[in-house]
C-alpha positions as CSV (number, residue, x, y, z in Angstrom):
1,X,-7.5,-10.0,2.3
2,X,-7.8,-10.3,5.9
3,X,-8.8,-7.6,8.4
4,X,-5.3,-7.3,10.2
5,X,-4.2,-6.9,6.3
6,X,-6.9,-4.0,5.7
7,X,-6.1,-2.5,8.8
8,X,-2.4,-1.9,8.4
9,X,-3.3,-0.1,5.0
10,X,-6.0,1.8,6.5
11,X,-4.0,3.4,9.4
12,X,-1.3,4.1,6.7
13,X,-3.4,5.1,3.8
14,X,-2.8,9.0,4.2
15,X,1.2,8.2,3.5
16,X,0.6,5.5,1.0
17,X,-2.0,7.8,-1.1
18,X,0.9,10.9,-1.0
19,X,4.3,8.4,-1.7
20,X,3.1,5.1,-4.2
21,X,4.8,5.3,-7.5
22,X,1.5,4.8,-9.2
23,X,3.2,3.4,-12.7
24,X,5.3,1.1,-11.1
25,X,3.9,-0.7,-8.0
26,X,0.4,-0.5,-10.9
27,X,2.9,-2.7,-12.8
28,X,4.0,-4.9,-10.1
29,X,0.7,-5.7,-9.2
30,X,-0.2,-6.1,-12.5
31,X,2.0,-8.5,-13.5
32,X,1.8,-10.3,-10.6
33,X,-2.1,-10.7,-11.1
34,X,-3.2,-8.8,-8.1
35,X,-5.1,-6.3,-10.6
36,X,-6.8,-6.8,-13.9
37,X,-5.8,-5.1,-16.7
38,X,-8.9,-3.4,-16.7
39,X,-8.0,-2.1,-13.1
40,X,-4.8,-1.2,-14.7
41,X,-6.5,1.0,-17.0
42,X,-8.8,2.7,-14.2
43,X,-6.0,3.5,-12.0
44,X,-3.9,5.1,-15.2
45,X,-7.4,7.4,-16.0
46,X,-7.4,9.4,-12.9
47,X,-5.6,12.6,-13.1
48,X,-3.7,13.4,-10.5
49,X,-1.2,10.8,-8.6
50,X,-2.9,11.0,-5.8
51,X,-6.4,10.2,-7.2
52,X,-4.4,7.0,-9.0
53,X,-2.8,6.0,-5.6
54,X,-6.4,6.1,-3.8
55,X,-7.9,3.8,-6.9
56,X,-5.3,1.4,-6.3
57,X,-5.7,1.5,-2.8
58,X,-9.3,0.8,-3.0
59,X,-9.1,-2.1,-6.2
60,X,-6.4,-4.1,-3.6
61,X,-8.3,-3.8,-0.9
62,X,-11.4,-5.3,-2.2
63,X,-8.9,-7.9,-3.8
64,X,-8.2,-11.9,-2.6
65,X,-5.7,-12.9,-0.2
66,X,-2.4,-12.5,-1.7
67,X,-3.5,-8.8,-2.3
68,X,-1.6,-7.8,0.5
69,X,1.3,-9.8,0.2
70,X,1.6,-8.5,-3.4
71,X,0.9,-4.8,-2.4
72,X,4.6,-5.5,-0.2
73,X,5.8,-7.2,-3.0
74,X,5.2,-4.7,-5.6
75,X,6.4,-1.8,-3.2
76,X,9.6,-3.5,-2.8
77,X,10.3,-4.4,-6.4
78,X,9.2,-0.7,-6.8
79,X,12.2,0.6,-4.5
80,X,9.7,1.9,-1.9
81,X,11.1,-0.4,0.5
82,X,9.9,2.8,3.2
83,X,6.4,2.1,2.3
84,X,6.9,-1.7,2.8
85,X,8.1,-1.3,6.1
86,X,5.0,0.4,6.6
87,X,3.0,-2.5,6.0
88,X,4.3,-4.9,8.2
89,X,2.5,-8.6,8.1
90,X,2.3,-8.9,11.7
91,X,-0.8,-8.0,14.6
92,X,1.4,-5.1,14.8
93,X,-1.3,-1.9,13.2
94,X,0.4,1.0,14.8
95,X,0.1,4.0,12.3
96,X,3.6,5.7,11.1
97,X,3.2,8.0,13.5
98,X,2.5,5.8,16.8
99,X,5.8,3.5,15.7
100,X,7.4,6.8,15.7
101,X,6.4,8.1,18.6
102,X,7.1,5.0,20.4
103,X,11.1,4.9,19.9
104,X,12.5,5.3,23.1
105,X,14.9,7.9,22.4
106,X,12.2,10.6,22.0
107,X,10.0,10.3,25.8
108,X,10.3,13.2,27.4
């Protein structure tokens, strides 16, 4: 995955971690071999859905270079088109909350 990739996820990891439909984007990614089944299995054995969503967080990060591309993939196919707007494949890195706060509706 390359940096630019990494870094979009990073500066949206805190909304990622609290919004992924583990079961289903686990699936997507699954089936679309970004993650082993044995990753499959590790993300399902954490307890709570944020521990799951910060497993699979961390398997596609440390994965090749459709990892990213299938993360947006599997969001999509999941319904969370929100969370893949988030990621957007461009130099673009702005968290959530610097795209919001750039609208210009809101300056004061």
């Amino acid at each position: 995955m390359e940096q630019r990739h990494q870094d979009v996820i990073k500066k949206n990891y805190s909304t990622l971690v609290k919004k992924i439909r583990t079961s289903a984007v686990a699936r997507h990614l699954y089936d679309s071999n970004i993650i082993k089944d044995e990753m499959k299995q590790q993300i399902e054995t954490e307890k709570t859905n944020y521990d799951q969503n910060r497993k699979l967080l961390s398997l596609v990060l440390r994965r090749g270079p459709k990892a990213f591309r299938g993360l947006r993939m599997a969001l999509m196919k999941a319904g969370q088109t929100d969370l893949f707007m988030l990621l957007t494949d461009s130099e673009d890195t702005m968290s959530e909350y610097d795209k919001i706060r750039s609208w210009p509706w809101l300056d004061p």
